[in-house]
C-alpha positions as a LaTeX table, in Angstrom:
\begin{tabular}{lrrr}
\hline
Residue & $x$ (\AA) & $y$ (\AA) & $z$ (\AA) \\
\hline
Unk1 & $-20.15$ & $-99.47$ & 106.43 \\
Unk2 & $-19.40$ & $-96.65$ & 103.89 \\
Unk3 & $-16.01$ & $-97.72$ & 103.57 \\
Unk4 & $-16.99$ & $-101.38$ & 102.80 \\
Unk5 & $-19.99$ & $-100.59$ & 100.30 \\
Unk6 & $-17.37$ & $-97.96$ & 98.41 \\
Unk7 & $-14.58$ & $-101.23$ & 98.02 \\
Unk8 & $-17.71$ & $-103.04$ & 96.51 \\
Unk9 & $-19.20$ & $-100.35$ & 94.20 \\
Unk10 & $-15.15$ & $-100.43$ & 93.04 \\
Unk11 & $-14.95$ & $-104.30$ & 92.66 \\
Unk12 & $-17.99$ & $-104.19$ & 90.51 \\
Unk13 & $-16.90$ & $-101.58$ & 88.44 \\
Unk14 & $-13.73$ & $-103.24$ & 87.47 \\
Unk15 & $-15.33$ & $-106.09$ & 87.23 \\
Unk16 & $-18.08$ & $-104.87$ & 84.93 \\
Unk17 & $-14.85$ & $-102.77$ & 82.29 \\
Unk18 & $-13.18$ & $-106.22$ & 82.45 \\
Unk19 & $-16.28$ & $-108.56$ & 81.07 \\
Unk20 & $-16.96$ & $-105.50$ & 78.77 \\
Unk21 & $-13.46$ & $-105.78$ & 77.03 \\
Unk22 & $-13.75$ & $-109.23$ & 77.10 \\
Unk23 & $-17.20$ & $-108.99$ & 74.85 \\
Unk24 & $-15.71$ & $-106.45$ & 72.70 \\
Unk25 & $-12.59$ & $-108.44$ & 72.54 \\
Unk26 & $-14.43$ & $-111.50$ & 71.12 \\
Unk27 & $-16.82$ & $-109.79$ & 69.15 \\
Unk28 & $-14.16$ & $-108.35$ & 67.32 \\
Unk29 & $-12.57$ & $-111.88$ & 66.83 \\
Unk30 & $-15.92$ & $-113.15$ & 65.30 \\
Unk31 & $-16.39$ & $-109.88$ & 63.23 \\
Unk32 & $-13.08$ & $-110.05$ & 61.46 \\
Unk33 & $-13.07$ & $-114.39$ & 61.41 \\
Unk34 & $-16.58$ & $-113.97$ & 59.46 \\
Unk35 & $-15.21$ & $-111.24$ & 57.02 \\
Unk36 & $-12.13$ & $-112.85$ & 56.25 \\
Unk37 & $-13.51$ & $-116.18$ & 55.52 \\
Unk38 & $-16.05$ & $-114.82$ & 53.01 \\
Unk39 & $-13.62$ & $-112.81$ & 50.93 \\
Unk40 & $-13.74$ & $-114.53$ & 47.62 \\
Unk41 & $-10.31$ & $-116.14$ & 46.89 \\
Unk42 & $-8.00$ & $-114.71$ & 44.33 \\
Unk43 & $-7.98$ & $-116.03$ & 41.15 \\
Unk44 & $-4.45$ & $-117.22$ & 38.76 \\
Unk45 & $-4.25$ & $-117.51$ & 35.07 \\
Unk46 & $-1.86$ & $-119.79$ & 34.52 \\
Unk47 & $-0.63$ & $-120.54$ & 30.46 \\
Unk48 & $-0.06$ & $-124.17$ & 29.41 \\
Unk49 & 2.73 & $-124.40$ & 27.02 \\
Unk50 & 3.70 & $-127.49$ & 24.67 \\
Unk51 & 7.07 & $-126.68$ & 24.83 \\
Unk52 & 9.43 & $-123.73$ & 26.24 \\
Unk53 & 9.66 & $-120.53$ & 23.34 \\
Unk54 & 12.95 & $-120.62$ & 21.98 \\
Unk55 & 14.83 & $-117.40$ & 23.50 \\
Unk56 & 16.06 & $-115.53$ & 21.00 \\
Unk57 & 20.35 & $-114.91$ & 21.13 \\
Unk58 & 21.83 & $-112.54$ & 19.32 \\
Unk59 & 25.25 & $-113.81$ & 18.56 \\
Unk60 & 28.02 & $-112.41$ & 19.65 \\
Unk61 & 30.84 & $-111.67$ & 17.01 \\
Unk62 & 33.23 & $-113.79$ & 17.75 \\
Unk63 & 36.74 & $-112.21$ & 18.23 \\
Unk64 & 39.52 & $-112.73$ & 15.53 \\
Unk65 & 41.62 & $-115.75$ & 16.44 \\
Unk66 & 45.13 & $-115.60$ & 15.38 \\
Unk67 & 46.25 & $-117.91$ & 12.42 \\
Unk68 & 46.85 & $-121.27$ & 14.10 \\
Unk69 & 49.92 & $-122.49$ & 13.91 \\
Unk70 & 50.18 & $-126.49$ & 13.43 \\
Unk71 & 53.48 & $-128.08$ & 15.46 \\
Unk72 & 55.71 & $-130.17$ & 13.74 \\
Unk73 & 54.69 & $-133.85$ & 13.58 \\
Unk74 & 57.13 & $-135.61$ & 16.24 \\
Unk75 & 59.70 & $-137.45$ & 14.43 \\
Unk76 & 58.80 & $-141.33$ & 13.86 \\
Unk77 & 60.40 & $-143.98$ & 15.69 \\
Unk78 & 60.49 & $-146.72$ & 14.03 \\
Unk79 & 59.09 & $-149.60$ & 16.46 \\
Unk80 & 61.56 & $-152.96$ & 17.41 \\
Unk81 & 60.69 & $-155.82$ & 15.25 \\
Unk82 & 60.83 & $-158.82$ & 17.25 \\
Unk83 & 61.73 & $-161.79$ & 15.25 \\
Unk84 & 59.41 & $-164.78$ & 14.95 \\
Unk85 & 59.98 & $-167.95$ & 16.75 \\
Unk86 & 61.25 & $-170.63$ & 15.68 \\
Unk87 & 58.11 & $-172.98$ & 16.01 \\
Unk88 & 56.10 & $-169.69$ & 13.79 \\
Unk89 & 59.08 & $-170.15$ & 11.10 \\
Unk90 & 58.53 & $-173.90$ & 10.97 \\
Unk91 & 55.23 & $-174.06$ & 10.24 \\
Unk92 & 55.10 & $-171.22$ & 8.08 \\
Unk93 & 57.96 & $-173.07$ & 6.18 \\
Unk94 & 55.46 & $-175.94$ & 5.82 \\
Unk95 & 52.46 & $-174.68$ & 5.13 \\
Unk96 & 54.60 & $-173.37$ & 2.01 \\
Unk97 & 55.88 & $-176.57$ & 1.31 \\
Unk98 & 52.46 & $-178.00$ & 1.54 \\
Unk99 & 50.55 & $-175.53$ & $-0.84$ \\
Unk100 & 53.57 & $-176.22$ & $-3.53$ \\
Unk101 & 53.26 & $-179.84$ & $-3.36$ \\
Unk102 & 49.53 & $-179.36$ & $-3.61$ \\
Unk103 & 49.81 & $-176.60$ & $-6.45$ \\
Unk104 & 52.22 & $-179.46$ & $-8.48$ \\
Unk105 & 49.72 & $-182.15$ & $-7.31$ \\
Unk106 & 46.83 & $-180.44$ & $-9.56$ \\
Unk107 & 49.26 & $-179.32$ & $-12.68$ \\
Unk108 & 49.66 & $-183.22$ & $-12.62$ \\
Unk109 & 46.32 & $-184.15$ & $-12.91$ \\
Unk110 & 45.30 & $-181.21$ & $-14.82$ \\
Unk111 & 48.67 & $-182.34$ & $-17.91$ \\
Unk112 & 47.17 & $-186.07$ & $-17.35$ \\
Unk113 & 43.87 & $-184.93$ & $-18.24$ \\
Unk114 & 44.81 & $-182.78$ & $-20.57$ \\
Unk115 & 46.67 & $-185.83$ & $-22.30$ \\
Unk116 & 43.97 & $-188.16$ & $-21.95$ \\
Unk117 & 41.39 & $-185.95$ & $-23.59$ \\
Unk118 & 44.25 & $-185.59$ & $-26.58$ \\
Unk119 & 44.47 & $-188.85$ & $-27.21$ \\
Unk120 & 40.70 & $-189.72$ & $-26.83$ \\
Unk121 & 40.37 & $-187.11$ & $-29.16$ \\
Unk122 & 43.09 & $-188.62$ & $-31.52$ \\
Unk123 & 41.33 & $-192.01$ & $-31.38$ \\
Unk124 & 37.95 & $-190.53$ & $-31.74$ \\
Unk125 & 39.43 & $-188.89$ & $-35.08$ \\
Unk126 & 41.23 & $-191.68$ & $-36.40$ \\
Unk127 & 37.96 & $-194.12$ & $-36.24$ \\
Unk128 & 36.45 & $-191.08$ & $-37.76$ \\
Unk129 & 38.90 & $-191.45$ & $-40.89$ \\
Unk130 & 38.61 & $-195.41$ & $-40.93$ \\
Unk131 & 35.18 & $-195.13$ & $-41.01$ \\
Unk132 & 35.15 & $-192.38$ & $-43.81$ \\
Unk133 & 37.52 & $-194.38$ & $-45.93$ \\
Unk134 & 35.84 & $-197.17$ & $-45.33$ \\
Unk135 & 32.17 & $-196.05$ & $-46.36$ \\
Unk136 & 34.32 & $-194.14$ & $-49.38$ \\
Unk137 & 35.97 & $-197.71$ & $-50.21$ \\
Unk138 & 32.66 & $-198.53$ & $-50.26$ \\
Unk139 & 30.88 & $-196.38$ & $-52.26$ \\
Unk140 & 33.75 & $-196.00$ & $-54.62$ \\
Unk141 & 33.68 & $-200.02$ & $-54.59$ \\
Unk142 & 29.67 & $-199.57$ & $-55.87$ \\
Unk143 & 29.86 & $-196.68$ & $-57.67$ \\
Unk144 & 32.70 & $-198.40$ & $-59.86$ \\
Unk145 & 30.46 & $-201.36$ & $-59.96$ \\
Unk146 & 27.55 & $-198.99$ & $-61.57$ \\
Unk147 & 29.39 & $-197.36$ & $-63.64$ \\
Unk148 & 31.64 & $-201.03$ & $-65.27$ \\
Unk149 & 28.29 & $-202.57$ & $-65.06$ \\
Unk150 & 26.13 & $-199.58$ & $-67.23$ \\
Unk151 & 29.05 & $-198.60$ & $-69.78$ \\
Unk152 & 29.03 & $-202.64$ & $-70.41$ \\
Unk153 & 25.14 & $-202.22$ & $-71.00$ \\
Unk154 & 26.62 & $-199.14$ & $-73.22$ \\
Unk155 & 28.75 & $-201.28$ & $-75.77$ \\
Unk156 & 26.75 & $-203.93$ & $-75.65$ \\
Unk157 & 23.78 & $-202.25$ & $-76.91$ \\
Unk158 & 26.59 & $-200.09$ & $-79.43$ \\
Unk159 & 27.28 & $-203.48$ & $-80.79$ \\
Unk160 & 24.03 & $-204.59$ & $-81.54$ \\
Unk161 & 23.63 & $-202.01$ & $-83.82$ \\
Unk162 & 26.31 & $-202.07$ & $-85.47$ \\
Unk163 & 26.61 & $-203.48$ & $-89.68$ \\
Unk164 & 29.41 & $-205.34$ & $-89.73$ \\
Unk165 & 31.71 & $-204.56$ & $-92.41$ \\
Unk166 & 33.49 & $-207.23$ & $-94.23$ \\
Unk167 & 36.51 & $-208.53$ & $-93.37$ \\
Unk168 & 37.23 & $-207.01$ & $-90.13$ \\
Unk169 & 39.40 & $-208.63$ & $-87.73$ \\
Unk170 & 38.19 & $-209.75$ & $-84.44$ \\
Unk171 & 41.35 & $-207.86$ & $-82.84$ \\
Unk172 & 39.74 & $-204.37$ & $-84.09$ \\
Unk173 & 39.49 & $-201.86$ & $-81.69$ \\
Unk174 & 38.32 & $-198.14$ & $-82.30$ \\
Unk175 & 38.21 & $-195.67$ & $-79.01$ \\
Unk176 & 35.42 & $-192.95$ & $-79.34$ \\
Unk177 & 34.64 & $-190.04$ & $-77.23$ \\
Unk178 & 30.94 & $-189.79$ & $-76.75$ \\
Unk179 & 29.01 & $-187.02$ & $-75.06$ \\
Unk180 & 25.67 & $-187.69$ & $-73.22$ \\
Unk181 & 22.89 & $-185.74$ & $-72.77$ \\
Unk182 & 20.94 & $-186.54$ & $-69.15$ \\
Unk183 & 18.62 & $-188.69$ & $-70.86$ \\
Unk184 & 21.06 & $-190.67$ & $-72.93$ \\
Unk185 & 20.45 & $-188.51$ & $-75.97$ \\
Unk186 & 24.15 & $-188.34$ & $-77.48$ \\
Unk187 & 25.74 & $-185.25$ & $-78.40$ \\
Unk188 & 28.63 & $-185.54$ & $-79.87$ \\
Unk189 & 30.81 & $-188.74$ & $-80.93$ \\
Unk190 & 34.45 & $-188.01$ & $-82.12$ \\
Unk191 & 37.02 & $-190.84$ & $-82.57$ \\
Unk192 & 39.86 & $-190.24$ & $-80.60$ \\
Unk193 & 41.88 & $-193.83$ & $-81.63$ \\
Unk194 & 41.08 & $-195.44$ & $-85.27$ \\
Unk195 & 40.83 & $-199.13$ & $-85.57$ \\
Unk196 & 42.88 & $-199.17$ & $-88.67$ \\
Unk197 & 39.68 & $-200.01$ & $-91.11$ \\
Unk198 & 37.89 & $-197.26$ & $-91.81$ \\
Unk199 & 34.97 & $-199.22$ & $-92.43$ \\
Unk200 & 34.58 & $-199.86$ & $-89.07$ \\
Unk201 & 35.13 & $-197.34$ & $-87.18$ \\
Unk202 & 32.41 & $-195.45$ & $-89.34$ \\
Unk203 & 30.26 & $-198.43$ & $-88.75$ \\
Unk204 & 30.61 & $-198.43$ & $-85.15$ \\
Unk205 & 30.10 & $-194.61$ & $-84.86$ \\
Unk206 & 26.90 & $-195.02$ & $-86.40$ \\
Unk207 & 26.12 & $-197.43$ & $-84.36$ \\
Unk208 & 26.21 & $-195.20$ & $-81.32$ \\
Unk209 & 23.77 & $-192.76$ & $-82.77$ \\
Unk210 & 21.75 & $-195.61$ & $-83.63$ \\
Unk211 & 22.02 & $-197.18$ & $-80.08$ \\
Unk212 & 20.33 & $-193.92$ & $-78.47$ \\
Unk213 & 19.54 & $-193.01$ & $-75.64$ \\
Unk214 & 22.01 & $-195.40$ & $-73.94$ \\
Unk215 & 21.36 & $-196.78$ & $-70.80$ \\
Unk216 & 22.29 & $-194.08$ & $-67.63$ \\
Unk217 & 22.25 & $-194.85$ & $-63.96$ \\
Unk218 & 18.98 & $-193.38$ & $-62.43$ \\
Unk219 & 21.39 & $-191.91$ & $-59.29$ \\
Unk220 & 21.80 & $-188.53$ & $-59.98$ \\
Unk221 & 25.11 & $-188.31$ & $-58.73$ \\
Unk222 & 26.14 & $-191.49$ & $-60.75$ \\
Unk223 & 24.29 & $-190.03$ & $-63.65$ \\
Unk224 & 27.06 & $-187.22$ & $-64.01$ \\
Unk225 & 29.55 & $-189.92$ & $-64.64$ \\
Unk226 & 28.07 & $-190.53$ & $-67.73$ \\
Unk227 & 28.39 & $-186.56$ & $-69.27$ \\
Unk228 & 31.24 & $-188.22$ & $-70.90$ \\
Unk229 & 32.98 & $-191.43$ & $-71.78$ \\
Unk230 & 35.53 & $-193.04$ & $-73.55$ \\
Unk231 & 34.24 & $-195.94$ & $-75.00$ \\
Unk232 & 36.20 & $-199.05$ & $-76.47$ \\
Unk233 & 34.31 & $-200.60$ & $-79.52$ \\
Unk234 & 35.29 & $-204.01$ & $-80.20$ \\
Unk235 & 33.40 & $-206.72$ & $-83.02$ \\
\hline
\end{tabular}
């Protein structure tokens, strides 16, 4: 009986150490989780950079290269010329021949032109001299006209005024060189070829003074004609 109540009073002590480290064991699990979970977590600074800072090197002195020495250029070889074909030769030959015959094609037509325009110009200028001498024939043609018809209007009005002398011959001729003024005014008269009566040829000089002013073309250039004339006075 003693024996069996001592095995119990052992069981339960065991028993009783082993559920007491068993509640110690887990209360120091819940102790510790609880602590450790409200630590505060550590904190980190962290930098933003735009871009990474530029290390700073310090050179290193480069060591002292020997003067370089350039090789020789290789000796050239010349390269094999390979000789056209035939068929290249060919057309090269007439591509020649072609740009000659076209070259002499143009100095052609560029000498035909050149004579063309030479003798258009050659015509042009000869029906440029007809028609000068021809409006000069014609002008001459009327200006000679003017100037018969006026130095007729001249003598005639000389001879009206002139006092015939007696006996003179109808064959009587005295020449006179008479200078005008623009208005027919004369200037001078001086007889250049006598009649051979002296009578008349001072009658017919007076005459002229006495036939002032004579009659003048009114063209100006006609007009100039008239500066001075040789006049034939006839009875």
């Amino acid at each position: 009986m003693s024996t069996a109540l001592a095995n119990q009073e052992s069981y339960r002590f065991s028993a009783g150490v082993l559920a007491l480290t068993v509640h110690l064991a887990l209360f120091g699990l819940l102790y510790y989780g609880v602590r450790w979970q409200a630590q505060p977590p550590e904190t980190f600074m962290v930098d933003m950079w735009d871009s990474l800072p530029e290390a700073e090197v310090t050179p290193e002195p480069a060591p002292a290269q020997p003067a370089a020495v350039e090789p020789a250029p290789p000796p050239k070889v010349a390269e094999p010329v390979t000789p056209p074909a035939k068929a290249d030769i060919e057309l090269r030959d007439k591509k020649k021949k072609l740009a000659k015959e076209k070259a002499a094609a143009k100095a052609k037509q560029e000498q035909e032109r050149r004579e063309l325009d030479k003798y258009a110009a050659g015509q042009r200028a000869q029906r440029l001299q007809e028609e000068q001498a021809r409006v000069r024939a014609e002008v001459d043609a009327a200006t000679a006209t003017q100037v018969v018809r006026y130095r007729d209007q001249i003598r005639n009005k000389i001879r009206r005024n002139i006092v015939m002398p007696p006996d003179v011959p109808e064959s009587a001729t005295a020449e006179f060189r008479v200078t005008l003024l623009p208005d027919g005014s004369v200037l001078e008269v001086r007889l250049l070829k006598s009649s051979g009566n002296a009578a008349y040829d001072t009658a017919a000089e007076r005459a002229i003074y006495k036939a002032q002013p004579l009659p003048l073309p009114p063209d100006e250039g006609l007009k100039k004609m008239f500066r001075e004339l040789r006049l034939t006075i006839r009875p």
